[in-house]
C-alpha positions in Angstrom: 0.0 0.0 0.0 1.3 3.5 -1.2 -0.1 6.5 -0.2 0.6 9.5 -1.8 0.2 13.3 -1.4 0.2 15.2 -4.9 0.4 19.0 -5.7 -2.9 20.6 -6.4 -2.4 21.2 -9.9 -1.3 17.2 -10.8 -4.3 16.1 -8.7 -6.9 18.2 -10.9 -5.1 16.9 -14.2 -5.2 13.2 -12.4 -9.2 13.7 -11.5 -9.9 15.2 -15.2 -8.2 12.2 -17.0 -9.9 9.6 -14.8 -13.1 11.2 -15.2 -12.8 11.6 -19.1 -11.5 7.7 -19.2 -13.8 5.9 -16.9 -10.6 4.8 -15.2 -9.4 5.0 -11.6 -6.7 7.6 -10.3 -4.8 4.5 -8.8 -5.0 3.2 -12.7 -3.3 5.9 -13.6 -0.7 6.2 -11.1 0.4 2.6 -11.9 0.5 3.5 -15.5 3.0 5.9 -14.6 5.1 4.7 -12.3 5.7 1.5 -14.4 6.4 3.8 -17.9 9.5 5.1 -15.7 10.6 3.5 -12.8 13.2 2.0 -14.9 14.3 5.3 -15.8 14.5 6.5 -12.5 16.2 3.3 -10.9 18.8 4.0 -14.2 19.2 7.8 -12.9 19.7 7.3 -9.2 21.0 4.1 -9.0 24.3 5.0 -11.3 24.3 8.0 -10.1 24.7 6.1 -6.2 27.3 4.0 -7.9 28.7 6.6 -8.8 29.7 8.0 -6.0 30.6 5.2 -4.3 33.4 4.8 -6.7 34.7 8.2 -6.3 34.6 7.4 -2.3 36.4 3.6 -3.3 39.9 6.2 -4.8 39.8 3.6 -7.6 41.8 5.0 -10.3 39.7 5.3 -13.8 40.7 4.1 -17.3 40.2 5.9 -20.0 37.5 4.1 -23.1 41.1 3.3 -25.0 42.4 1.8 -22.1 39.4 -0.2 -21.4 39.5 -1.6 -24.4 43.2 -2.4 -24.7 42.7 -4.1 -21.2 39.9 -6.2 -22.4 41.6 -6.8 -25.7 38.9 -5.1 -27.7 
């Protein structure tokens, strides 16, 4: 169970569509959430990654030296 406050604005769009559609709010909400959760776990999870190799002091190669160290 989620529960979710919205802003005022994206609540009146979210009650117009359903209305219009014959569809529930929560229909909606699902829609959207699966349309771009993997976008957002693909934004904030490299982006955590990220920084956890900064904070590692592993040194970076460079794309040529990847692929001369892979043999590519």
């Amino acid at each position: 169970m989620l529960s979710v406050r919205l802003p005022k604005d994206l609540e009146t769009r979210l009650d117009f569509l359903a209305a219009q559609t014959n569809r529930t709010k929560s229909f909606y909400a699902i829609e959207a959430l699966t349309r771009h959760i993997e976008e957002l776990e693909d934004i904030y999870l490299s982006e955590k990654a990220y920084k956890e190799f900064l904070l590692s002091g592993e040194e970076a190669l460079s794309a040529d030296e990847a692929r001369k160290t892979l043999g590519l």
